[in-house]
C-alpha positions in Angstrom: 11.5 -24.0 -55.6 11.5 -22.4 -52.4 12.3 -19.0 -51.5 12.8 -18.2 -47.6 14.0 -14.9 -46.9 15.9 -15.0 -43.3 19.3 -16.6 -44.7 22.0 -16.1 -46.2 21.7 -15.2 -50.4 22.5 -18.3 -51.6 21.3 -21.0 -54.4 20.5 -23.9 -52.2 21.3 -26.9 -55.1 20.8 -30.7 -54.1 24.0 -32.5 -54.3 22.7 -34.9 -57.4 22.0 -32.1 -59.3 25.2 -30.1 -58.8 26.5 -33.2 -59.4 25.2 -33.8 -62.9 25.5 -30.2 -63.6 29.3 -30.2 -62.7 28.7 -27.7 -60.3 30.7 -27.4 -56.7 29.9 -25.8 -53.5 30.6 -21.8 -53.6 30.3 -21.4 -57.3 29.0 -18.3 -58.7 25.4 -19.5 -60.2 23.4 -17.1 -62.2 19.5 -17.6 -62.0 17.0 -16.5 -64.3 13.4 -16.8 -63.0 11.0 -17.8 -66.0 8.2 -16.7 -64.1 8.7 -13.2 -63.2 11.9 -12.6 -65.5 14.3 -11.6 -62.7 17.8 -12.6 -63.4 20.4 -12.3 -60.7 23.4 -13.7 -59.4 24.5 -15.9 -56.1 26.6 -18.9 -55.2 25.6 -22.2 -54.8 25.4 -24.5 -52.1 25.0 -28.1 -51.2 21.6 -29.6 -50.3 20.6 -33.1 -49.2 21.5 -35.5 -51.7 18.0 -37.2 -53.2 16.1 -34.7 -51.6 15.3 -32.6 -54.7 16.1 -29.3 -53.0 16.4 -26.1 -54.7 15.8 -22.9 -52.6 16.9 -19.7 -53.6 17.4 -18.1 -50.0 18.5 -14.6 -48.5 17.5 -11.2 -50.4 17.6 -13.0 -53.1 14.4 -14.9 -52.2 12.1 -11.9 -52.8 13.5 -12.3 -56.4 11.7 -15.9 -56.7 8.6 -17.5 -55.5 7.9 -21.4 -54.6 6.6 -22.9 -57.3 8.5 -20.7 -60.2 10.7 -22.3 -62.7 14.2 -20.9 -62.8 16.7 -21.7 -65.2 20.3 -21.8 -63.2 23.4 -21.0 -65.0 27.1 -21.5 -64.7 29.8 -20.5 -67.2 33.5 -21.4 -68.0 36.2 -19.7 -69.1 38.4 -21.5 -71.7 41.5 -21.1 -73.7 40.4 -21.3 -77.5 42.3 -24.6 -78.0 39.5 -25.8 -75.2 36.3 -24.5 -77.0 36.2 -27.1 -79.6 36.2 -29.9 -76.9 34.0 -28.0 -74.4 30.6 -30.2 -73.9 28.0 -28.0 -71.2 26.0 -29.8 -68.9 22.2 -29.3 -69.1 19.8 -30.8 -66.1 16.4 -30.4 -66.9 13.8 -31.6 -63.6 10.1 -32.1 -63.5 8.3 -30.1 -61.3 8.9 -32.2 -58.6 12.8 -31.2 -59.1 13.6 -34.2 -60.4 16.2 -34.7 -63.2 14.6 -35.7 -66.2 17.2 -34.9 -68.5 20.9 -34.5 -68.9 22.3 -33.1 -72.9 25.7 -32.1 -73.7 25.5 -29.9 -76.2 22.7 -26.8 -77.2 20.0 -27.3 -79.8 20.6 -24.5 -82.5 17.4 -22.3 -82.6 15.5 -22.1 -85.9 14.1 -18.8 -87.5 10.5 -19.0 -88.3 8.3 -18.9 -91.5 7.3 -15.9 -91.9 
């Protein structure tokens, strides 16, 4: 991740990753930063494809630092004959940014023995 603070706000997203994430240019991203737990909300943009790009630029670059892991978040709206058939795209990179991981569908989470 990289963070510089003299562009425009914007979600800097390589290609292959908005790709595989179904994103497209302009879309409104919402990004949660693991690190520091900021959560706020830009578009995204198009970076180099292959280049495993992600910068979160602008004023929203004082929200994440290089190196933090940020979970980046679109959503759909459906008609409910649509939710049934609705499969989300999850990327998951290694900390070199690259994709590791592509699921379709959310684990459900388990409550703990107490």
């Amino acid at each position: 991740l990289q963070s510089p603070c003299n562009l425009v706000c914007r979600l800097l997203l390589e290609k292959k990753k908005m790709d595989a994430a179904n994103l497209v240019a302009n879309e409104q991203v919402h990004i949660w930063n693991i690190n520091n737990g900021e959560r706020f909300t830009t578009y995204a943009i198009k970076g180099e494809r292959g280049s495993g790009m992600i910068s979160v630029n602008g004023s929203a670059a004082r929200r994440a630092a290089k190196g933090d892991l940020v979970i980046i978040a679109a959503f759909v709206q459906l008609e409910a004959s649509e939710i049934a058939a609705h499969k989300p795209r999850l990327v998951f990179v290694d900390e070199n940014n690259r994709q590791i991981e592509l699921r379709s569908h959310i684990p459900t989470q388990e409550m703990e023995a107490a």
